[in-house]
C-alpha positions as CSV (number, residue, x, y, z in Angstrom):
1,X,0.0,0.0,0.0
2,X,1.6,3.6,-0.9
3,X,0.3,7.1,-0.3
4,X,-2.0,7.2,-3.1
5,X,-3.9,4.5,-1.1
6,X,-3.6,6.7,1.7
7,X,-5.0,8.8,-0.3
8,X,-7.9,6.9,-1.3
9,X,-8.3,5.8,2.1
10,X,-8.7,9.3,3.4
11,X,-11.1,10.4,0.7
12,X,-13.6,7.9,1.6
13,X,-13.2,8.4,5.2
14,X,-11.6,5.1,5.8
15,X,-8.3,4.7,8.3
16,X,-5.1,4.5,5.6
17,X,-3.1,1.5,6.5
18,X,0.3,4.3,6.0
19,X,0.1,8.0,6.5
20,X,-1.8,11.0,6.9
21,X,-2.1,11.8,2.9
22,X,-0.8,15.3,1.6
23,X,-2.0,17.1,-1.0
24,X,-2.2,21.2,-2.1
25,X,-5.0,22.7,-3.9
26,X,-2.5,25.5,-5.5
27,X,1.0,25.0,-4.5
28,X,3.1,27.9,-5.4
29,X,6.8,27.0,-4.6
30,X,7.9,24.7,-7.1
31,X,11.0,26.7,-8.2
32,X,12.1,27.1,-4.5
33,X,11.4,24.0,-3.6
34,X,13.7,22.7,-6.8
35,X,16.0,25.4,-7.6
36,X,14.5,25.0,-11.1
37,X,12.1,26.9,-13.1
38,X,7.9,26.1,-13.8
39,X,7.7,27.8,-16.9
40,X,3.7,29.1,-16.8
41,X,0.9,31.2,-17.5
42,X,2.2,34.2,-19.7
43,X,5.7,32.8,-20.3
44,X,4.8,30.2,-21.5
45,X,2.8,31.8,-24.0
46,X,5.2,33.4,-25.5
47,X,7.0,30.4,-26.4
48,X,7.2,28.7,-29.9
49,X,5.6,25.3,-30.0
50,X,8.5,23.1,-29.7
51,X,10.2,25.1,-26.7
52,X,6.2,24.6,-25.3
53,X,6.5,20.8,-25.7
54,X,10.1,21.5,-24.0
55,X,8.7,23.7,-20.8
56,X,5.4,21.0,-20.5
57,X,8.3,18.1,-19.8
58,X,10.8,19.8,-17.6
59,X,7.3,21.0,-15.7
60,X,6.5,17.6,-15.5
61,X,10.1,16.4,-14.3
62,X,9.8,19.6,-11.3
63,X,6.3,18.3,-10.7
64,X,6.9,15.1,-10.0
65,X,10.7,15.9,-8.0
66,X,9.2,18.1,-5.5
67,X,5.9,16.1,-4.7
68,X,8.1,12.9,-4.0
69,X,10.3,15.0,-2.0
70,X,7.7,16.4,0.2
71,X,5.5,13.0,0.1
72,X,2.7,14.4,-1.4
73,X,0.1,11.9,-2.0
74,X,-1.6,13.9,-5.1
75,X,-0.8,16.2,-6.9
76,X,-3.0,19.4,-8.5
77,X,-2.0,19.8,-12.5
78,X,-1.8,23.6,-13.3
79,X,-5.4,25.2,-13.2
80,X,-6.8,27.6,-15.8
81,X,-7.3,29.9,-13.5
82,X,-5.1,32.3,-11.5
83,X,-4.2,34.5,-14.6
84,X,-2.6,38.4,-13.7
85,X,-1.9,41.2,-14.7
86,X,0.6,41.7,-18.2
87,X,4.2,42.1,-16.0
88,X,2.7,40.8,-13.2
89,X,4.5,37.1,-12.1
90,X,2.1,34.4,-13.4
91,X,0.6,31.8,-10.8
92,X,0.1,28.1,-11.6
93,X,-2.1,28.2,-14.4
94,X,-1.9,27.2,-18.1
95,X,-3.8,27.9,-21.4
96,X,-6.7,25.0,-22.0
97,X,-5.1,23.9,-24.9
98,X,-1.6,23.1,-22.9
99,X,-3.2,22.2,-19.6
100,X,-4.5,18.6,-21.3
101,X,-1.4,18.3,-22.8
102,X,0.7,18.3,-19.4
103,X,-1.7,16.3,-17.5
104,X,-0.7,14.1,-20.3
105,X,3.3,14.2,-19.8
106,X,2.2,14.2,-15.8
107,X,1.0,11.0,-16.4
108,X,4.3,10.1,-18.4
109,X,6.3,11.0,-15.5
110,X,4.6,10.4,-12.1
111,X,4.8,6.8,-10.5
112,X,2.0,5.2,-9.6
113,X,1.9,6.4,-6.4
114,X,1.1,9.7,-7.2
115,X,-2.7,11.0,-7.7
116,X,-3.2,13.7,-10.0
117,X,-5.8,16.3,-9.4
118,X,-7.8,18.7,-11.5
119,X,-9.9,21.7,-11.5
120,X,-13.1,21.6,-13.7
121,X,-15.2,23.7,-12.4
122,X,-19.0,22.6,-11.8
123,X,-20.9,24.8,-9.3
124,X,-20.8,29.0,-9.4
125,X,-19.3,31.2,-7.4
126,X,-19.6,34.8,-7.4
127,X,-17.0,36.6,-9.6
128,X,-14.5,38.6,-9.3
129,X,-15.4,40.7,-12.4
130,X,-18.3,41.9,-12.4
131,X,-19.6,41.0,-9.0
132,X,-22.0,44.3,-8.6
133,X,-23.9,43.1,-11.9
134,X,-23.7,39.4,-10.3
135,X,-25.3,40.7,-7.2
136,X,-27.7,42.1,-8.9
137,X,-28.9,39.3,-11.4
138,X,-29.3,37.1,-8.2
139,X,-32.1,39.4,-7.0
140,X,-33.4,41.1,-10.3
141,X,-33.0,38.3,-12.6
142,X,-32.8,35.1,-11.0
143,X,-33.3,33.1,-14.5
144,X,-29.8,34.4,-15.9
145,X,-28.2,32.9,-12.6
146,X,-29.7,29.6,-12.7
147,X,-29.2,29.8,-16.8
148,X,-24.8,30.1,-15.7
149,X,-25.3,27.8,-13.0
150,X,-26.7,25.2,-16.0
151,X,-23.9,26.1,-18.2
152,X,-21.2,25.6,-15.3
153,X,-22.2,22.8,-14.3
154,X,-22.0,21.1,-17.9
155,X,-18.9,22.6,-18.4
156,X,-17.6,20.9,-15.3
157,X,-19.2,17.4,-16.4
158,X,-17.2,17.9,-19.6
159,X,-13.8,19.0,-18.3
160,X,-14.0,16.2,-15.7
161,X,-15.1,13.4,-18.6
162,X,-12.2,14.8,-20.7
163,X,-9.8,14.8,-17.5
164,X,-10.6,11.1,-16.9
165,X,-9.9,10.1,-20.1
166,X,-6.2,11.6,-19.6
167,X,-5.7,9.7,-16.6
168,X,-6.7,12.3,-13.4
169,X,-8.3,10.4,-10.6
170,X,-9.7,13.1,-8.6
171,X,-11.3,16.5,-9.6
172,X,-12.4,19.9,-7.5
173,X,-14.7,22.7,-8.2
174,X,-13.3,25.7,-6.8
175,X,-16.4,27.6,-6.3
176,X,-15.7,30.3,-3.4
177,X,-19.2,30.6,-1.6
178,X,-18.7,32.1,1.4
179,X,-16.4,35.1,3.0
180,X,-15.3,35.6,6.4
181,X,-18.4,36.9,7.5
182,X,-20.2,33.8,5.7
183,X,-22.3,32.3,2.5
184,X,-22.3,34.7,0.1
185,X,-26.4,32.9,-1.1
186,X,-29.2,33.0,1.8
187,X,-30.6,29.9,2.6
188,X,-33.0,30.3,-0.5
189,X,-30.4,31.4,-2.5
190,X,-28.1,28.3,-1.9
191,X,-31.4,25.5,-2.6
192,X,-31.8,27.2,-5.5
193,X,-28.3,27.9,-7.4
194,X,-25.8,26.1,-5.3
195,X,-27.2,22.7,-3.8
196,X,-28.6,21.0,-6.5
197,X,-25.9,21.5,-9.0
198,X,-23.0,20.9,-6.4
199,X,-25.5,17.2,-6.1
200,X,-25.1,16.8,-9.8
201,X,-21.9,17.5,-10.5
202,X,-20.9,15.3,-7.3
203,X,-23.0,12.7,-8.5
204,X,-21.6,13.0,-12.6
205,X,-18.1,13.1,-11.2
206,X,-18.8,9.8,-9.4
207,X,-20.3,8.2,-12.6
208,X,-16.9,9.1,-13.9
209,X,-15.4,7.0,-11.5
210,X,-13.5,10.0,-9.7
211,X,-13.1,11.3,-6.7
212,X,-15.2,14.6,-6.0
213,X,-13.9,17.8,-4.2
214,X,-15.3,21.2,-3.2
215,X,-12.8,24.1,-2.5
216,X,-14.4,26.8,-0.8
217,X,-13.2,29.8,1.4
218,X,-14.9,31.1,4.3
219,X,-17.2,30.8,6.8
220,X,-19.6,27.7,6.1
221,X,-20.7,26.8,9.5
222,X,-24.1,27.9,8.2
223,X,-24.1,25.4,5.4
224,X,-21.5,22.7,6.2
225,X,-24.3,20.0,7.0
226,X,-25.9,20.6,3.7
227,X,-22.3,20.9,2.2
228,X,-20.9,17.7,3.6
229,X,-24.5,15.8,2.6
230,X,-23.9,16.9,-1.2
231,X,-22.2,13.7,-2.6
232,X,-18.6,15.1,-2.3
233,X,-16.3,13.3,-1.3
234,X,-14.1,15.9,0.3
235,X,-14.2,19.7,1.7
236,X,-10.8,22.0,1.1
237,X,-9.8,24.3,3.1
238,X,-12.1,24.7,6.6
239,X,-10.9,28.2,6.1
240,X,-8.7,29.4,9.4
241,X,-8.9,32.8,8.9
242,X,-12.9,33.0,8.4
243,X,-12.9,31.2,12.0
244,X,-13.8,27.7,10.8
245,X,-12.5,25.3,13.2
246,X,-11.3,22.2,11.6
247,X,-11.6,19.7,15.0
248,X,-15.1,21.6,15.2
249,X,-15.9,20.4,11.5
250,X,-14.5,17.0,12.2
251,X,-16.8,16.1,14.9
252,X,-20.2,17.8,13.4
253,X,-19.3,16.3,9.8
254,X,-16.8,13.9,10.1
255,X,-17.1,10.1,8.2
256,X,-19.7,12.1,6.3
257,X,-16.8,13.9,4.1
258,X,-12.9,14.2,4.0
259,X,-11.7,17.3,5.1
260,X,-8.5,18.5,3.2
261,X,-6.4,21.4,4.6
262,X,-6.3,23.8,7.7
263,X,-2.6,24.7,8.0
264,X,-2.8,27.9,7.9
265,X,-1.6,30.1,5.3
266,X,-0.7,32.9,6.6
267,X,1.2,31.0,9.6
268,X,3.0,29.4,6.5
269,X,4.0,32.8,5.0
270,X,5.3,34.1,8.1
271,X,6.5,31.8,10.0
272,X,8.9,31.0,12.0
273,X,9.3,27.6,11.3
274,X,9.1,26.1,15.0
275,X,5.7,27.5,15.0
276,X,4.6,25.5,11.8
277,X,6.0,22.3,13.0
278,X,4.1,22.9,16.7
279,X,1.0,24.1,14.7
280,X,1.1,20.8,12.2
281,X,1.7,18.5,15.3
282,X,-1.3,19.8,16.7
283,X,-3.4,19.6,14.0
284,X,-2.5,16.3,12.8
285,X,-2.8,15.3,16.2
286,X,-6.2,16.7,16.5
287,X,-7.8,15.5,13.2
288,X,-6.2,12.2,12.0
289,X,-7.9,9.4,14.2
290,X,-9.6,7.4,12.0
291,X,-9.2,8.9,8.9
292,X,-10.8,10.8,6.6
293,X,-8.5,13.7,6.7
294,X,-5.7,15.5,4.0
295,X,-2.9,17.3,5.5
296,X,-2.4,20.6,3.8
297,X,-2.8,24.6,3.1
298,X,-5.9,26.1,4.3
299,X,-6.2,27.7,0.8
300,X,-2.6,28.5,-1.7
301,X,1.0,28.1,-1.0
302,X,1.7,31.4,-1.9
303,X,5.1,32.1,-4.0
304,X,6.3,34.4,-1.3
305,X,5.9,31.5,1.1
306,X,9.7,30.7,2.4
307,X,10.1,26.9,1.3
308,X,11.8,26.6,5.1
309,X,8.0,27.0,6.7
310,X,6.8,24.7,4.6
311,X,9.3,21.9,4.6
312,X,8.9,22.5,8.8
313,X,5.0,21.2,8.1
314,X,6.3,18.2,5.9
315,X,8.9,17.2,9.1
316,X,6.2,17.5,11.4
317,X,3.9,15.1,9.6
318,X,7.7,12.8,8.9
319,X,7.5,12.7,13.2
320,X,3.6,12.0,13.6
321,X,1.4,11.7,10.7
322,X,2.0,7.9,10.4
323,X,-0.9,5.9,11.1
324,X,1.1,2.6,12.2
325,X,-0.3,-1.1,12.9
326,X,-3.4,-1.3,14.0
């Protein structure tokens, strides 16, 4: 048994027979962690097709270096998302087109004890652009939100289809709900745009034959019942800074859904390093009895994140996120 049946394990809240799984939603630290370079987002753009092909297999090659080094048990393939600002640093994203084609090298690369993860989208979330107009729509014209929470859900249902064809095991909507004050949707609001399509897509993925996972920030205490009853198999993040308490979540939800995450972020960006490892002792002391739990990031490792906070986390689980005999 190796860590992506750990991994397994945890996401259908069974005890793994090895270790605590780890895995990062959006892992930002790849040329730290390697002392080599992800070529992404608007970089790689530019780029001529055959230095493309080039960039998508030394990607792969820093991929799959630093998740054996830090144990990961999954892995995320670069999103579509995250895209800046022109001469502003790009994230971990990549163009549609290239994104399949490096979950394809990934594949190439990775053992089979790595699990590789994808974003497909699947359930809304209120956007960034445009979020007056949004806000609006959900009270004024209600039909043009349930027309997009139809299109993004089959969307989703495609992306994931395609995605398992390729070889990804495990996909995630990343559909922000909630803010540090709570849902974003009223109770109503949620039946209607958010519930039934976070069911359906659950419930496609599964059909699939992968694993299901909703990122959200925030505060979801209001919610998390209905959340963790959606067909999911897993919750990311259990969001720190909007007060969400994971050992809280575990015992109102737990065996119900996985919970991924809770280090949090800004601990990891600051630091120091002792108080990561104390922090990730705690919390892996706290949450993994009996499964059913995914060490990692309450929500990205940012780039600025020194690599020494975050390798204190990976030593922390190295001294007591093994599960042992028994």
């Amino acid at each position: 048994m190796g860590r992506r049946d750990d991994m397994r394990a945890a996401l259908e809240c069974r005890r793994p027979q090895g270790a605590v799984p780890i895995w990062e939603l959006s892992f930002h630290c790849w040329d730290q962690a390697s002392g080599r370079h992800l070529v992404l987002g608007r970089e790689f753009e530019a780029l001529r097709p055959a230095e493309q092909e080039r960039a998508l297999h030394s990607n792969a090659e820093i991929i799959v270096e630093v998740s054996e080094e830090l144990h990961y048990a999954a892995v995320t393939v670069p999103a579509n998302y995250w895209e800046v600002a022109p001469g502003v640093p790009s994230y971990y994203w990549l163009p549609d087109s290239a994104r399949w084609r490096q979950v394809s090298i990934l594949r190439e690369h990775a053992g089979e004890d790595l699990m590789p993860v994808a974003g497909t989208g699947g359930v809304i979330t209120p956007p960034t652009d445009g979020f007056v107009e949004f806000c609006y729509k959900v009270l004024d014209a209600p039909e043009e939100i349930d027309a997009r929470a139809k299109a993004c859900l089959k969307d989703g249902l495609e992306a994931a289809r395609r995605f398992r064809d390729l070889g990804v095991e495990a996909v995630y909507t990343a559909s922000d709900i909630a803010d540090n004050h709570g849902p974003f949707f009223n109770p109503q609001q949620m039946q209607r745009f958010v519930l039934p399509y976070l069911h359906e897509w659950a419930e496609g993925v599964k059909r699939l034959g992968l694993y299901a996972i909703l990122h959200t920030d925030g505060d979801i205490n209001p919610c998390l019942e209905d959340l963790a009853s959606s067909g999911t198999h897993a919750l990311q993040a259990i969001d720190p800074v909007a007060g969400m308490d994971i050992r809280d979540v575990k015992r109102r939800v737990g065996g119900k859904v996985c919970l991924c995450g809770n280090m949090h972020c800004g601990l990891l960006l600051t630091g120091p390093a002792r108080r990561v490892y104390e922090e990730a002792r705690r919390l892996l002391q706290d949450c993994m009895a009996g499964g059913g739990f995914v060490l990692g990031a309450s929500n990205a490792v940012f780039p600025e994140t020194p690599i020494e906070h975050y390798r204190a986390m990976i030593r922390a689980w190295e001294d007591g996120g093994q599960y042992g005999a028994g």
